[in-house]
N, C-alpha and C positions, 0 to 999 in steps of 0.2 A: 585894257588899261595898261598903259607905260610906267616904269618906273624912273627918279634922275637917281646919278649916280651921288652920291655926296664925296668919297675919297676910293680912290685908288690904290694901293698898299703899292710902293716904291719897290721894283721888284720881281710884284708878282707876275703869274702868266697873263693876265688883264693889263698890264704896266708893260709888260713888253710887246704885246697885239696891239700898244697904241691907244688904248682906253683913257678920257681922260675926266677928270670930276664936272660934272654940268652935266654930262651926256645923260643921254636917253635910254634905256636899255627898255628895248621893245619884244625880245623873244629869241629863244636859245635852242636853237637847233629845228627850230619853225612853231616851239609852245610859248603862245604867248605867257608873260610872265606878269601877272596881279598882284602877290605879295612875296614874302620871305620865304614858304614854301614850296612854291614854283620856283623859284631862284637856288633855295637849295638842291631842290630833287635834281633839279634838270641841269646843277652846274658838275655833277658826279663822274659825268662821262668823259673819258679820255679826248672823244674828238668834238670839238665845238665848234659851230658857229653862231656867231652872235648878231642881233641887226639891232642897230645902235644910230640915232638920231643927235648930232651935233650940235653943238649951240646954236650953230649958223640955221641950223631946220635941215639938214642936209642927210638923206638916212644911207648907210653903207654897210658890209659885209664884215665883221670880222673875224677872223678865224682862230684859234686858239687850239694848240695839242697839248695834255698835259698827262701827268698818268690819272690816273682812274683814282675815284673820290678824292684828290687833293684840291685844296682851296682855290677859287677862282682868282682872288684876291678884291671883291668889289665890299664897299660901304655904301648903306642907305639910310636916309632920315629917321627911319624908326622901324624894328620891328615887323611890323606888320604892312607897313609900306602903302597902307591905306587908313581908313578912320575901323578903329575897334568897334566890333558890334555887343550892341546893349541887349540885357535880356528883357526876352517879351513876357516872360511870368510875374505873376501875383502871389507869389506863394506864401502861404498861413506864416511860414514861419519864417520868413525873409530880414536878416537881422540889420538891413539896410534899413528896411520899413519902419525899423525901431530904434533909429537915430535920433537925437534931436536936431531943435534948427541951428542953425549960426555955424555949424562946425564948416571946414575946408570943402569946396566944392566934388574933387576927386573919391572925398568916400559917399556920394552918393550915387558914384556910376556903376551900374550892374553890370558887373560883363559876361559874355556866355560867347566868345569867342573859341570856335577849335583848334584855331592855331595858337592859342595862349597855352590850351591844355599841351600840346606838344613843344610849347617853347619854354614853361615856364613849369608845368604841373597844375592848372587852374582846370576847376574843374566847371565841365559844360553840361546842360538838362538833354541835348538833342534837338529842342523843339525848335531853335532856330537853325540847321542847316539845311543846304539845299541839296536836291539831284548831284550838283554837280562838285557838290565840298563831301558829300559823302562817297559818291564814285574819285574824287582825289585822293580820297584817304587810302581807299582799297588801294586805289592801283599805285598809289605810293610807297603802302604799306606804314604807313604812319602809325607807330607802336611807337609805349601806350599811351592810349587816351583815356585820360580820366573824365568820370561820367559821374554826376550826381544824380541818381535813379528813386532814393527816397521808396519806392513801392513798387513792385511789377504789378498791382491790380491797375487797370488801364482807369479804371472809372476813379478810384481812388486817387490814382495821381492828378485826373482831373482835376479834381478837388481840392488836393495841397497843392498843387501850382498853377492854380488859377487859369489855366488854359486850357482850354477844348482840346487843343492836339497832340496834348502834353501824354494819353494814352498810347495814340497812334505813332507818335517817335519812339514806343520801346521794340517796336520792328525792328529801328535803324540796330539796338544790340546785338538782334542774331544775325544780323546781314555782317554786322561790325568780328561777330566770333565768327560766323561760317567762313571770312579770309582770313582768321587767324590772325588778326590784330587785336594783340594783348590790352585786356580792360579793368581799368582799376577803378572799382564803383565806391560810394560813400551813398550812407542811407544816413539822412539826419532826422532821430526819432524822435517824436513826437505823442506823449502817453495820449491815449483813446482816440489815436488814430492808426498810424504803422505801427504801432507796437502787438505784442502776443501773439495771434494766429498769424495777423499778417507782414510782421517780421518771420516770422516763420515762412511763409510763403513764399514773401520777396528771398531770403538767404536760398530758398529750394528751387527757386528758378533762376538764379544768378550762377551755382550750381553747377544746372545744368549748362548753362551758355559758357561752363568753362571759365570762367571771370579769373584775373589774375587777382584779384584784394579784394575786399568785401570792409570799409571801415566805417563802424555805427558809430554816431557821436551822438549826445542829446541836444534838444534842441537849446539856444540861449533864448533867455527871456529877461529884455529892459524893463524899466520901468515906464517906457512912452509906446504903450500898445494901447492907448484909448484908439476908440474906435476898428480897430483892428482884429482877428479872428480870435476868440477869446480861448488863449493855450493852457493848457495845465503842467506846470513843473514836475519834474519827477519825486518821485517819495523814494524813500529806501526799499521801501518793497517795491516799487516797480521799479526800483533801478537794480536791484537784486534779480529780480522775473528777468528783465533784459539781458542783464550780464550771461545768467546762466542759460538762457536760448542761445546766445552769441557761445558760449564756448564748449556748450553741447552739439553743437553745430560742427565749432571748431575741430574738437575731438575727432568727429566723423570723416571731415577730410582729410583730416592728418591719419588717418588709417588707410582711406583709401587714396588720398591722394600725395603723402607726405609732405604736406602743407597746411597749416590749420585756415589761410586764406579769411576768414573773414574776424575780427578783432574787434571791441570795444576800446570806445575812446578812457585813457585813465578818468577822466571827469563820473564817468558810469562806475568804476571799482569805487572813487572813493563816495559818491553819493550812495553807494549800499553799503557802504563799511567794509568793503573785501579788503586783504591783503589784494597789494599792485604785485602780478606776476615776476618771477624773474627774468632777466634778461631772456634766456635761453628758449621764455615763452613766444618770443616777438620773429623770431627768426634773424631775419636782414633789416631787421626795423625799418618797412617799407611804407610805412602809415605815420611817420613822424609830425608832418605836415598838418593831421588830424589831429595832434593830441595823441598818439592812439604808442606808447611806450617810452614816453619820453622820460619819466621816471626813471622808469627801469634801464634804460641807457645809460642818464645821468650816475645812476646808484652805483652800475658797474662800472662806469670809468672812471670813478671819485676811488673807490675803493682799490682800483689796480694801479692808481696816481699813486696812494695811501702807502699801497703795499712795498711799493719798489725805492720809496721816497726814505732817509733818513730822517728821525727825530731832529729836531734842532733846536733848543733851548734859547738860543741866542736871537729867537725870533721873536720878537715883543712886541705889540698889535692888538689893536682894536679896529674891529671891521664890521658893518651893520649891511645885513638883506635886505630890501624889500620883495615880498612877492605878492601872490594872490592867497585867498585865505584856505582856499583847497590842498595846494602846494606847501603851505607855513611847516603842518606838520613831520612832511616828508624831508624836507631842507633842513629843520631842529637836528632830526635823527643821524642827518650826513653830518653836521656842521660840528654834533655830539662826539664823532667820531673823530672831527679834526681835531678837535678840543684835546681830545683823551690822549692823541699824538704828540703833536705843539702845545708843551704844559702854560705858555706864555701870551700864547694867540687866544682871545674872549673874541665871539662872535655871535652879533645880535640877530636875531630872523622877526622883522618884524609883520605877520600878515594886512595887507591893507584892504581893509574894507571898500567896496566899489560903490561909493558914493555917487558919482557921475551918471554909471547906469544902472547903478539899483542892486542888492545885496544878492539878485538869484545869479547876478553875475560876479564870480570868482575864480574867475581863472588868473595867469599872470599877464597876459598878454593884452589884456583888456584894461588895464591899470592908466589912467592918466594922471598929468602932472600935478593937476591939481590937489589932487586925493594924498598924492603923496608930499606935498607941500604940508597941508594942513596936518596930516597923519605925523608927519616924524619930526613938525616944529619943535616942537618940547621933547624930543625922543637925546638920548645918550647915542649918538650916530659912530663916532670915534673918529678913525684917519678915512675914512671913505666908505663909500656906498654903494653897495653894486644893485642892479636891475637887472633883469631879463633885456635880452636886446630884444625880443619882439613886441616889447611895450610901446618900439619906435617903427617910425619911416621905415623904407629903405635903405636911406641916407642917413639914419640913429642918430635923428636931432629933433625931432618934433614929435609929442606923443598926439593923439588922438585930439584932446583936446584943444591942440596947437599950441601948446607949454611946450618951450625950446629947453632942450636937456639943460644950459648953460642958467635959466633962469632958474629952475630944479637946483642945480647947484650955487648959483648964488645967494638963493632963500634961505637956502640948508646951510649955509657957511661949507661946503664938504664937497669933495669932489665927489662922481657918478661917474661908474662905472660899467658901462652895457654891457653883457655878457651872454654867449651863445650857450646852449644847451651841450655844455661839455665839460666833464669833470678833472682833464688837466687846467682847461682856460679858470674855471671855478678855484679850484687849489692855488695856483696861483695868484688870482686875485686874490683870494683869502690871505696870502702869504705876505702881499704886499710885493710879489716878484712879476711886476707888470708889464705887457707887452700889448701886442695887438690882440685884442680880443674878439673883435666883430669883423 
C-alpha cells in the first residue's frame, strides 16, 4: 500500500529533494510504507532514498541526506494513513455496549488499533494483531505499548472478551517483554470475575513479564445493560478487598523493585471509603489517563498554587463547580481551602447526579449537558462555571450527549468554563484571572 502526500513543510529536506503535495510516497530506502509508523521508523536515517509516484503516474528516485532522526518534513491525511481497525471482542463489560441509541456515530467505534496505542496512549486487547504488526513492533522497538490484559487466566479472558483467541494473544506479552518493549497494562475489574485470587494472579504474572504499569479501574456500569452479561457493582467491601490486594502488591515491588507499578483507579479508594493517597504515593503520575491519582495531583498543585500566592481581599466573586458526585467531596475540601485564603471569593461545588447513564456512574467525565442543564436551572451559579474539560470532545464543545458547551451556557444565563486537571488553571479560574485553560 501507497501512501499521497497531503503537504510538504516549505523548507524541509522533502522541499528541497523536490517533493511535492499529490505525490505518492511508495517506500523509503526499499520498505514499503503502509501507515505512519513505517514512515516514521524508516524516515530516521541520515541517508534516504525515496520512490515517489507523481501525479502524472510517473514513479522516480529521490534522494534525500539529512542528519539522523531529524524530520523528513512530509504531511499525511490522517494518522494512520489507512482506515483504523475495530475491535473483534464482546467483552462483558464493554462500556460502548452500554451506550444508548440516537447518540453521535464516532462513540460507537471500538478501536483496538496498535498504532493508536503508540500514537496516542489507547489502549489495545492483542487479539487483533498480525505476524507481521507484532514482528513491527519488535523490530521497531515501539515503546510503550499499552495493553488492556483484564486477566492472565487464558480461559478466563476468553470469557470476559468474548473471543476464543483472546487467551492465546497473552503470548504476544512475553514475546512483547522478552525484546524489552515497555508495557503498560490496565485490568478493568469486574467483582465475581477478576477480582481476589484472580487479580492476584493476573498482578503475579504481569510481575513477572516485567510490565511497566499495572492500572485496576472498576468496571462502569449504565443503566442500558438489558440483555447483556449481568455485572455486579462493587460494594465497599469489595472495593476495600480490591484496593488492599492492589497496594499489598504494590508494597512488594516497591521493595523489590522501587516502583510500586501497579495502582488503583481513585474511583476504588473512594468506593471503600479510603483516604486518596498522597501525591508522593503516585510517583510520576503515569496512570493519569485511568483515573488512577488524579486527586492527588490536583490536591498538590492547588495547595503549592495556594502556598506561594498572596491573600487578596480585593477579590470579590462568586464562582460555582460542577462535577461528578464521587469528586463533589474532594473539590469542597480544596475550594475550603481557597475560601479560608480569599476572605471575599464564596465557591459553590455542586455534585451532578448522572441521570443520562444511571447513578452507578459518577465520575466527572461522564457528566453530560443535559444533566447539568436541568441540575443547576434553579442553582445560585454566580459569575461562572467551570466543568472538567473531559466532560467534552476534543475539540471542548460537545458533551456526550451532543449539548454544545454554548447551549450549557446559554440555558444557565452563565458562562462555562472547561478546565484541565490542574491546580494553578483551577485557582485561577476560581479567581476570575482567566486565560487559556484547555
Amino acid at each position: 500500500m501507497a501512501v499521497t502526500i497531503k503537504e510538504v513543510y516549505r523548507n524541509s529536506y522533502a522541499y528541497r529533494a523536490g517533493c511535492e503535495a499529490g505525490d505518492t510516497l511508495l517506500s523509503i530506502n526499499g520498505n514499503d510504507i503502509v501507515d505512519v509508523l513505517d514512515y516514521r521508523f524508516y524516515q530516521l536515517n541520515s541517508d534516504l532514498e525515496l520512490k515517489i509516484r507523481d501525479t502524472k503516474g510517473v514513479v522516480h528516485t529521490v534522494k534525500v541526506r539529512k542528519p539522523e532522526y531529524e524530520e523528513l518534513g512530509l504531511e499525511f491525511d490522517t494518522y494512520l494513513m489507512d482506515k483504523e481497525k475495530s475491535c473483534r471482542n464482546k467483552c462483558v463489560f464493554c462500556f460502548i455496549d452500554q451506550l444508548p441509541d440516537g447518540m453521535r456515530e464516532s462513540l460507537y467505534f471500538k478501536d483496538d488499533d496498535s498504532r493508536l496505542s503508540f500514537l496516542f496512549g489507547n489502549y489495545v486487547t492483542l487479539t487483533n494483531l498480525s505476524e507481521h504488526e507484532i514482528s513491527r513492533i519488535i523490530k521497531m522497538h515501539i515503546s510503550p505499548i499499552n495493553v488492556s490484559v483484564h486477566t492472565t487466566n487464558p480461559e478466563l479472558r476468553v470469557k470476559m472478551m468474548g473471543n476464543r483467541f483472546a487467551g492465546d494473544s497473552l503470548a504476544i506479552l512475553k514475546r512483547l517483554a522478552d525484546s524489552s518493549i515497555a508495557i503498560n497494562t490496565q485490568i478493568v475489574c469486574c467483582p465475581g470475575l477478576n477480582d481476589g485470587d484472580e487479580l492476584r494472579r493476573s498482578l503475579s504474572d504481569l510481575y513477572d513479564l516485567n510490565v511497566n504499569l499495572i492500572a485496576v479501574v472498576p468496571v462502569g456500569i449504565t443503566k442500558y445493560r438489558e440483555g447483556l452479561y449481568p455485572l455486579t457493582p462493587f460494594t465497599v467491601e469489595k472495593a476495600r478487598e480490591t484496593v488492599d490486594i492492589i497496594e499489598e502488591f504494590g508494597e512488594m515491588c516497591l521493595k523489590t523493585r522501587g516502583k510500586r507499578i501497579a495502582y488503583a483507579a481513585d474511583e476504588l479508594y473512594i468506593k471503600a471509603g479510603y483516604d486518596i493517597p498522597d501525591a508522593e504515593f503516585y510517583g510520576d503520575f503515569e496512570a493519569l489517563e485511568n483515573g488512577i491519582g488524579l486527586i492527588a495531583q490536583l490536591r498538590e498543585d492547588l495547595h503549592d498554587e495556594l502556598d506561594w500566592r498572596d491573600a487578596d481581599d480585593s477579590i470579590n466573586s462568586t464562582v460555582s463547580i460542577a462535577c461528578g458526585t464521587s469528586a463533589a467531596p474532594y473539590l469542597r475540601e480544596l475550594m475550603d481551602d481557597v475560601e479560608a485564603k480569599y476572605k471575599n471569593v464564596k465557591i459553590n461545588v455542586y455534585p451532578i447526579i448522572n441521570e443520562f447513564f444511571g447513578d452507578n456512574i459518577n465520575v466527572s467525565g461522564l457528566i453530560v449537558g443535559r444533566d447539568l442543564i436541568k441540575q443547576l436551572r434553579d442553582k445560585p451559579l454566580g459569575d461562572r462555571l467551570l466543568i472538567s474539560s473531559a466532560m467534552l470532545r476534543f475539540e471542548n464543545d460537545l458533551f456526550l450527549d451532543d449539548t454544545h458547551i454554548d447551549d450549557v451556557s446559554r440555558k444557565l444565563s452563565i458562562k462555562v468554563l472547561p478546565i484541565n486537571n490542574d491546580g494553578a488553571m483551577l485557582l485561577d479560574a476560581v479567581l476570575g484571572e482567566e486565560g487559556e485553560y484547555v
